[in-house]
C-alpha positions in Angstrom: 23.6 5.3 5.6 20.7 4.6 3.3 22.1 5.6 -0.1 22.0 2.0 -2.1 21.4 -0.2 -4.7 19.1 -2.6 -5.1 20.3 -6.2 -4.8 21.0 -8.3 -7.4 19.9 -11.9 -7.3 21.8 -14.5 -8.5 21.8 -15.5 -11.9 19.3 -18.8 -12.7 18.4 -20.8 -15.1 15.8 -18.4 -17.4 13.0 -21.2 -16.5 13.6 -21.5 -12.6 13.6 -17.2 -12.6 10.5 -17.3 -14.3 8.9 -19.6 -11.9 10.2 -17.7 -9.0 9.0 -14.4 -10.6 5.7 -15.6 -11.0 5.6 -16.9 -7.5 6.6 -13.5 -5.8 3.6 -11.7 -7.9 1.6 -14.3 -6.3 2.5 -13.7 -3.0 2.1 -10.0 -3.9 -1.6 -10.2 -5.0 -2.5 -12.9 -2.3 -1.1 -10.6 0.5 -3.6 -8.0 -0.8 -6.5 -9.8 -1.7 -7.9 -9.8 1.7 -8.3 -6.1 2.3 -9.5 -5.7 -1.3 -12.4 -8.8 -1.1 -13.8 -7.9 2.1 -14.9 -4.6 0.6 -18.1 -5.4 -0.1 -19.1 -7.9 2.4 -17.5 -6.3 6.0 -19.7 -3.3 6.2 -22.9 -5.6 5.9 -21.7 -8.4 8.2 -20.9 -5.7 11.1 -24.0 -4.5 11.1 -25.6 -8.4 10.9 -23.7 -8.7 13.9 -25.5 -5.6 15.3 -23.0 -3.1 15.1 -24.4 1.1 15.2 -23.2 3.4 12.8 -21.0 5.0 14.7 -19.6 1.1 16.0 -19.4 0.4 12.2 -17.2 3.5 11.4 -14.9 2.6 14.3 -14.9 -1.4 13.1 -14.0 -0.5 9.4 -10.8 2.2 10.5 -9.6 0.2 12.8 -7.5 -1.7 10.5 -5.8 1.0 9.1 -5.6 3.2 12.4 -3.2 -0.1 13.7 -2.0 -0.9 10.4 -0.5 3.1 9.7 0.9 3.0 13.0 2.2 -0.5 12.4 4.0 0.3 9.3 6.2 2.7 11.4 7.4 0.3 13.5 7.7 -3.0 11.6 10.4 -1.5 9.3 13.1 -2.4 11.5 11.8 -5.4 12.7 11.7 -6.8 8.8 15.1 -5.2 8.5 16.6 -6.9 11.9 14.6 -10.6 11.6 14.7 -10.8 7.7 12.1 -10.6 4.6 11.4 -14.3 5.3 10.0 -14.5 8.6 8.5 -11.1 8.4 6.3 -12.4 5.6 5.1 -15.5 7.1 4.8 -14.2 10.3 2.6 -10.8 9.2 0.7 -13.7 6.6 -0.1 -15.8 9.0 -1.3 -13.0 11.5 -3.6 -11.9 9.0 -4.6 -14.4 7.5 -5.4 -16.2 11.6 -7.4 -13.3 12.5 -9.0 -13.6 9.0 -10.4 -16.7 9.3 -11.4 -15.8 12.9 -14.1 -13.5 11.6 -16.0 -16.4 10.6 -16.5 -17.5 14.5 -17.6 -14.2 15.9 -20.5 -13.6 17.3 -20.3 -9.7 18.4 -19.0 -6.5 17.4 -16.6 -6.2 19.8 -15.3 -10.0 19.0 -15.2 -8.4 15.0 -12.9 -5.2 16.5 -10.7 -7.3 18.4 -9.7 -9.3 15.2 -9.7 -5.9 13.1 -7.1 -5.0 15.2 -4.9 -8.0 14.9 -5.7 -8.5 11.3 -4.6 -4.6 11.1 -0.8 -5.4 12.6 -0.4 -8.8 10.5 -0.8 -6.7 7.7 1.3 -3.3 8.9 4.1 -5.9 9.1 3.0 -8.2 5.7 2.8 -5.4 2.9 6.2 -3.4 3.9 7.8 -7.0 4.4 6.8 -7.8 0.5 8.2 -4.6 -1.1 11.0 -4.9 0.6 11.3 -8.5 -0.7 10.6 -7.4 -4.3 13.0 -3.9 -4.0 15.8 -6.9 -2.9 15.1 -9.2 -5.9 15.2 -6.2 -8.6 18.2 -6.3 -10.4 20.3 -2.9 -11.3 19.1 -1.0 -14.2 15.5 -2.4 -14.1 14.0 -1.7 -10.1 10.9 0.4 -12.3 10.4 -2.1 -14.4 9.8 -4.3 -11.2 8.3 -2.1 -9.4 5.4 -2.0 -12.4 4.9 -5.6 -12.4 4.3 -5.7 -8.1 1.7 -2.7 -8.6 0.5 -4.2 -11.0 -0.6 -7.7 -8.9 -1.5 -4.9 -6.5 -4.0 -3.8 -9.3 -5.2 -7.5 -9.9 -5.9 -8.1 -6.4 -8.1 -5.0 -6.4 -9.8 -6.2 -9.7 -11.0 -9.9 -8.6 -11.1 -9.1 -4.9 -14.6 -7.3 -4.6 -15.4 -9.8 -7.1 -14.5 -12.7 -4.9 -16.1 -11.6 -1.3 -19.0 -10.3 -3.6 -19.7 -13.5 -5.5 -18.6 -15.5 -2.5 -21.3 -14.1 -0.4 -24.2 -14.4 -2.5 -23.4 -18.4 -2.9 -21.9 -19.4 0.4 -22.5 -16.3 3.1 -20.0 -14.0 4.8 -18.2 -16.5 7.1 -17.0 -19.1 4.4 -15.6 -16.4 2.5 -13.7 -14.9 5.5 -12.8 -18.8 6.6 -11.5 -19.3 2.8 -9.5 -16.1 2.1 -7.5 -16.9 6.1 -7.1 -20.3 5.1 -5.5 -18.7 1.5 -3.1 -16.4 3.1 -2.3 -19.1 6.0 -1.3 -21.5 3.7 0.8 -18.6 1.2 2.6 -17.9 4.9 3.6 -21.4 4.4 5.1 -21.7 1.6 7.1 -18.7 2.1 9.3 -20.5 4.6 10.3 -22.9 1.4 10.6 -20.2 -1.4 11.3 -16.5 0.1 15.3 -16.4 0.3 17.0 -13.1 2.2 19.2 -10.8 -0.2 21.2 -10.5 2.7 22.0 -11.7 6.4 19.3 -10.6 8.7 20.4 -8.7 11.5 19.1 -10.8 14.8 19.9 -7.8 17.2 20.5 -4.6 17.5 23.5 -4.4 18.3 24.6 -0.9 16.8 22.1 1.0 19.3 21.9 -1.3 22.2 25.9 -1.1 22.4 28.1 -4.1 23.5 26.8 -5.0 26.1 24.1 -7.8 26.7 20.3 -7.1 27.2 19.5 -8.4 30.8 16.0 -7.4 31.6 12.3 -7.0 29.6 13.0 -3.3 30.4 16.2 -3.1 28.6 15.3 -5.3 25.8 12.0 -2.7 25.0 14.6 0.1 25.3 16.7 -1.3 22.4 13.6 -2.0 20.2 12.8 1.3 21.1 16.0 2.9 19.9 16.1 1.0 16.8 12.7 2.1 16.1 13.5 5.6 16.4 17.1 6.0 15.0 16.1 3.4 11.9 12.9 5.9 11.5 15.0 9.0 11.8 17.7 8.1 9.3 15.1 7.2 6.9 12.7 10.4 7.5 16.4 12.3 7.2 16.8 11.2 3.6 15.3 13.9 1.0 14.6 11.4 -1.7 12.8 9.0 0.4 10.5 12.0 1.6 9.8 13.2 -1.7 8.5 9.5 -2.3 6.8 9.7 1.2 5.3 12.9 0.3 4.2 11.5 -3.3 2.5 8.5 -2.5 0.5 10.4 0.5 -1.0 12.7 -2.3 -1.8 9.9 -4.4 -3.6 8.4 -1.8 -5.6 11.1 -0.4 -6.9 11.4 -3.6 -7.8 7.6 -3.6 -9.4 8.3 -0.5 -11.8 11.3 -1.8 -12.4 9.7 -4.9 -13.5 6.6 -3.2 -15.8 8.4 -0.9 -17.4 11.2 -3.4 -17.6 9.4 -7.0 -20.1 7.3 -6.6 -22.1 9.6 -4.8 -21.9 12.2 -7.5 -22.7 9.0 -10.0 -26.0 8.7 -7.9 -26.9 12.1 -8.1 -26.3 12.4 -11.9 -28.6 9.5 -12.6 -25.8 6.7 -13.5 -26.6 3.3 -12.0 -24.3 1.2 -9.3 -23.2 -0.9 -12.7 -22.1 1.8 -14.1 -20.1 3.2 -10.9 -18.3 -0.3 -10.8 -17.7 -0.3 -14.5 -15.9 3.5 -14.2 -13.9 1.7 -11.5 -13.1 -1.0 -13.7 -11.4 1.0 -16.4 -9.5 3.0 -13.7 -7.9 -0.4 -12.7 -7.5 -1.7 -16.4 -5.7 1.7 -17.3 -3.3 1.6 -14.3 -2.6 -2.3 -14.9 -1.8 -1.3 -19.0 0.5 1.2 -17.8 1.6 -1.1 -15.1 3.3 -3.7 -17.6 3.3 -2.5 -20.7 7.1 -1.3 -21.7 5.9 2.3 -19.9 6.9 0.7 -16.9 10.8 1.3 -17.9 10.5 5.1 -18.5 11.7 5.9 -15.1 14.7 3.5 -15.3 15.1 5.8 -18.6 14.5 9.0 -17.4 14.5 9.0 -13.4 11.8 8.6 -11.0 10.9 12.3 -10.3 10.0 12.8 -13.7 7.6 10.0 -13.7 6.0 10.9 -9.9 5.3 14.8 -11.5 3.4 13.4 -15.0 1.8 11.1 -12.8 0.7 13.6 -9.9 0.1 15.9 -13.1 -2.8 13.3 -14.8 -4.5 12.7 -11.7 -4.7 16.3 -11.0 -5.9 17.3 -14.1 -8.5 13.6 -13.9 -9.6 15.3 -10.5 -10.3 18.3 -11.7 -12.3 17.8 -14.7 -14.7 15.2 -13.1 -17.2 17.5 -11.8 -17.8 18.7 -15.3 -17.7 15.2 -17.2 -22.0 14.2 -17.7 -21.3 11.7 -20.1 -20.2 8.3 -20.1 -17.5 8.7 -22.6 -16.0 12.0 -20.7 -16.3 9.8 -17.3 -14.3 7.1 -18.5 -11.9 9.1 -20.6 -11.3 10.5 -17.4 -11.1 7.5 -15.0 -8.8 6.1 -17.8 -6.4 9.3 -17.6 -6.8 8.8 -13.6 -5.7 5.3 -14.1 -2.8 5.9 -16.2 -1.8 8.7 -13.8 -1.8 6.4 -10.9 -0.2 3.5 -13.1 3.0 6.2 -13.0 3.4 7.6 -10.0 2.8 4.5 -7.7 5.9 2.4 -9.0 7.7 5.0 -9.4 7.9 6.3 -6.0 8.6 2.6 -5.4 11.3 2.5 -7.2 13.0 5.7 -5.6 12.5 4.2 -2.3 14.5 0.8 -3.5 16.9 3.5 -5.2 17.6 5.0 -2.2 18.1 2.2 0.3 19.8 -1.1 0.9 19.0 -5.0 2.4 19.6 -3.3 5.4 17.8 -0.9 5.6 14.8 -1.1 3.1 12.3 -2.8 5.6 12.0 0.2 7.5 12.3 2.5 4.3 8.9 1.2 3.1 7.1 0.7 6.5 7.4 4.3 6.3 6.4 4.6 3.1 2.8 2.8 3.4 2.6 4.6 6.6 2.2 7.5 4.2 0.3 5.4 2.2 -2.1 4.4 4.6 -2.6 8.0 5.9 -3.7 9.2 2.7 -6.2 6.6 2.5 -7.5 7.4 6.1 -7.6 11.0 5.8 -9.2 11.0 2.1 -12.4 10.0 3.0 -12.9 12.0 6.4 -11.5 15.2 4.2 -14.2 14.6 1.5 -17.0 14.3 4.1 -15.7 17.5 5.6 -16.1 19.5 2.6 -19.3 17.9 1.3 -21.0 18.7 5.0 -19.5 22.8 4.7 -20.7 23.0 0.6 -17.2 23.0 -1.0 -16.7 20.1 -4.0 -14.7 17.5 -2.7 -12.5 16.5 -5.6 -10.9 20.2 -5.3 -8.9 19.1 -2.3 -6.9 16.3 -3.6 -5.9 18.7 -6.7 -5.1 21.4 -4.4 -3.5 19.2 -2.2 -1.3 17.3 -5.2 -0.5 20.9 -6.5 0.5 22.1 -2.4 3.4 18.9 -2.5 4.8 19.5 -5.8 5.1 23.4 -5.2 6.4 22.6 -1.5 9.1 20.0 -3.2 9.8 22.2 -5.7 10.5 25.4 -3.1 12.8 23.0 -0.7 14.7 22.0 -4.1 15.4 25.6 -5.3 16.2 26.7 -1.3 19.1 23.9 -0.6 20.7 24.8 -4.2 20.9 28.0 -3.0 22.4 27.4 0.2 25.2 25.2 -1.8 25.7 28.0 -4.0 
């Protein structure tokens, strides 16, 4: 069953709660931070450590290659072992391999810990939203929502920064070495502050059946069929795969944008400053709309609501940018991008905490930034598909956000009428 409510924590003294809220958005950014700083340093250390283009491309996707398939699987594993230990453990996976980078010496060495790095994380980031769907209390799971997109936001705003700054002072290796060390530590703490909304469940019993698990072979079979049924049930929901489908579209458009803008900035004259500054006021628009008191419209009005104005405003941010020569109409239009993805993102959150339970929530967003790590994957390769055949990349996204919300929208109208 994974029709729910989100849990409740207990009530607290209003200092101690805001201490322990300010401590999860901590974790939030932290368990972020790492992907978002090594942006502008990974890509010149693998090829300092002699890595070929095509070496490169494979180094820099493996990550999310692991971490997509990763996010399938770990959703019952931070369902059946608990929010705490999921944490920790993905942290200190990540944040091990991260500090590891400092010490290699090849390229293969670098892949290796891509790889790892890749599953601490497909276990971390599914573990945390979980964590933060359990601590939002009833009524107010968008509001929430808002503020942990929003650390996500702040991580992406200081993190080039950091591993930018961090390289031209101290070189590539300290920075790796200090960020693993961060997380490491984080993983720590979380043993002493991360409580469990509910009683983790240590087995799985309800697919293995009564009996005990005797043999390796057994025991993979019944992590197996958790896997799968936990995945199934979850996949079978309709809401859940409206968020699914949502936050791939809103991706995939991160993805193209990502790859194409600051090309097309280059082309129309506009400096590398300036391509970082339009970035900028996409993340200070999303962030704005991330805690300002917009973040409670869809506790007011309903998630879907939100998802289509949001899908709506990067459509329409996508599809003007090809015609926008000034700075003004560029940033008008990274700003209505911003605010766009400042809506749909917690939203679709939120419906997935709607949706599910302690029990079952783990799993519920391992899917979900499975989706959300496709869209990121695919973006890119999609926008150097259509730049190679002559067809303008940012058409794809808009056509692609228009496909969902029309496909939704048909699957809606054909199970009323099968009711009726």
């Amino acid at each position: 069953m994974l029709k729910g409510a989100a849990g409740t924590p207990p009530v607290a003294s209003s200092p101690a709660r805001r201490a322990s809220a300010v401590y999860a958005h901590f974790v939030v950014t932290v368990a972020f931070l790492d992907t978002m700083a090594q942006l502008p340093i990974l890509s010149p250390f693998a090829a300092s450590l002699g890595a070929g283009a095509a070496t490169l491309g494979i180094i820099l996707g493996a990550y999310s290659l692991v971490n997509m398939i990763g996010n399938v699987a770990a959703g019952p594993v931070i369902d059946g072992a608990g929010r705490r230990i999921t944490i920790a453990v993905g942290m200190l996976l990540a944040g091990a391999a991260l500090a590891a980078y400092a010490l290699v010496r090849t390229p293969g060495q670098l892949l290796l810990l891509r790889l790892v790095h890749g599953a601490g994380g497909a276990v971390l980031v599914p573990a945390v939203f979980a964590w933060m769907g359990d601590r939002s209390r009833d009524g107010s799971v968008g509001r929430s929502m808002g503020y942990a997109a929003a650390s996500v936001a702040v991580a992406a705003m200081i993190g080039p920064a950091i591993g930018g700054v961090g390289r031209e002072l101290l070189g590539a290796r300290p920075v790796f070495l200090g960020l693993g060390t961060l997380l490491c530590l984080t993983a720590v703490s979380t043993f002493f502050f991360v409580r469990d909304a509910a009683a983790p469940r240590r087995a799985y019993t309800d697919y293995a059946g009564p009996a005990p698990v005797r043999t390796r072979r057994a025991a993979i079979d019944v992590v197996l069929a958790a896997v799968l049924a936990a995945v199934l049930a979850a996949l079978g929901n309709r809401r859940l795969r409206y968020a699914y489908w949502s936050v791939f579209g809103l991706t995939f458009a991160m993805g193209v944008l990502a790859y194409t803008f600051p090309l097309t900035m280059d082309r129309a004259g506009f400096s590398a400053g300036h391509t970082g500054a339009f970035f900028s006021v996409f993340s200070a628009a999303a962030i704005l709309v991330l805690v300002l008191p917009v973040n409670r419209l869809s506790d007011k009005y309903g998630r879907r609501p939100l998802i289509v104005a949001g899908s709506l405003a990067v459509a329409i941010a996508l599809a003007l940018l090809p015609f926008a020569h000034t700075t003004v109409a560029i940033a008008a239009l990274m700003a209505l991008y911003g605010t766009g993805y400042g809506t749909l993102f917690p939203s679709a959150c939120a419906a997935v905490v709607d949706q599910t339970s302690a029990a079952n929530r783990g799993t519920a967003f391992g899917l979900f930034y499975a989706a959300f790590s496709l869209g990121v994957t695919t973006g890119p390769v999609a926008a150097g598909i259509a730049a190679a055949v002559g067809i303008t990349a940012y058409w794809l996204p808009v056509g692609l956000l228009i496909a969902i919300r029309l496909g939704l929208l048909a699957a809606d109208r054909r199970r009323s009428r099968q009711r009726a």
